[in-house]
C-alpha positions, -999 to 999 in steps of 0.1 A, spaced: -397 139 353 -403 126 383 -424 95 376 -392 87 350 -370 88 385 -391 67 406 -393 42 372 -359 41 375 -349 36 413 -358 -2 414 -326 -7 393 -308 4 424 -327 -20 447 -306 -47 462 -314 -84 448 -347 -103 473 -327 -122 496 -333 -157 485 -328 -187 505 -303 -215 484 -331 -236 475 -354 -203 462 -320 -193 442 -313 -226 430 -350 -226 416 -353 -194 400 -312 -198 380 -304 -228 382 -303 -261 355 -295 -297 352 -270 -307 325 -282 -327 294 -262 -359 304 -282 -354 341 -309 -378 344 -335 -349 346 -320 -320 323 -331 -288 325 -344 -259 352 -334 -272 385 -365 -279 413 -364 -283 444 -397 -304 447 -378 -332 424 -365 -340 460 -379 -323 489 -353 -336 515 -326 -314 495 -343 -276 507 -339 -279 545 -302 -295 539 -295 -261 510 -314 -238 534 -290 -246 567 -260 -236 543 -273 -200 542 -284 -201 581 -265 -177 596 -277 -190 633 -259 -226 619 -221 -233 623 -216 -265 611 -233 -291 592 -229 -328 587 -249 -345 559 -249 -391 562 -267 -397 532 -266 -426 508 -243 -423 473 -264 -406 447 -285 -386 460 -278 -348 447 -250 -338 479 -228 -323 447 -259 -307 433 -267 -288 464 -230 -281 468 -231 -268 435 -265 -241 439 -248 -231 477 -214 -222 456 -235 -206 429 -258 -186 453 -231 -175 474 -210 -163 446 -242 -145 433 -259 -131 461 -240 -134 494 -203 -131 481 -180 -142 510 -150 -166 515 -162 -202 515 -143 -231 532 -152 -267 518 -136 -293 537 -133 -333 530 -123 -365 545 -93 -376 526 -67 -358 512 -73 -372 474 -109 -363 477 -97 -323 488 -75 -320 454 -106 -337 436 -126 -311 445 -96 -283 445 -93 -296 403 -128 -295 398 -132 -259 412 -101 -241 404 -85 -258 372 -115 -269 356 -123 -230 342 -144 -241 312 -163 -259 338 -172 -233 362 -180 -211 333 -204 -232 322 -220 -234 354 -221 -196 359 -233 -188 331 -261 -213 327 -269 -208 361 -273 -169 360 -293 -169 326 
């Protein structure tokens, strides 16, 4: 009886804290229209890690990013959402330049259900 208990107890053990880019890694994928579908890696582009990992530093308050255009800044927006929603849950605050830009975002996030589901669930599975 009791080897069946102690079996049992690391189904009660909280998640391994996971930095963003570990979590992103292990649940995350690419679209099929992406131009490298499938499981998300972080080694694709190295730069990306220490940008996702200051996201989930608590010791870090705020965080600017001047990159070029195309360079995954919604991807890692994206796997910080997701990990936050799946292993830290907690109020998040996304702010932008214009105004246009804030609704863009506000649509995608908020209207957009089909498209969050899809993100969820293919992230998670």
């Amino acid at each position: 009886m009791g080897l069946n208990l102690n079996r049992s107890t690391k189904h009660f053990a909280p998640p391994p804290r996971l930095t963003i880019s570990e979590w992103a890694d292990q649940y995350c994928f690419l679209p099929d229209n992406n131009a490298e579908p499938g499981r998300w890696r972080t080694s694709r582009a190295p730069y990306q890690k220490g940008i996702m990992d200051a996201l989930c530093d608590n010791r870090i308050q705020r965080i600017t990013i001047m990159t070029s255009a195309q360079v995954g800044k919604t991807s890692m927006l994206n796997n910080a959402i997701g990990y936050y929603i799946h292993q830290n849950p907690k109020s998040i605050i996304i702010m932008q330049q214009q105004v246009k830009e804030a609704l863009w975002v506000s649509y995608f996030v908020v209207f957009d259900s089909q498209l969050v589901e899809h993100y969820l669930i293919s992230s998670m599975y």
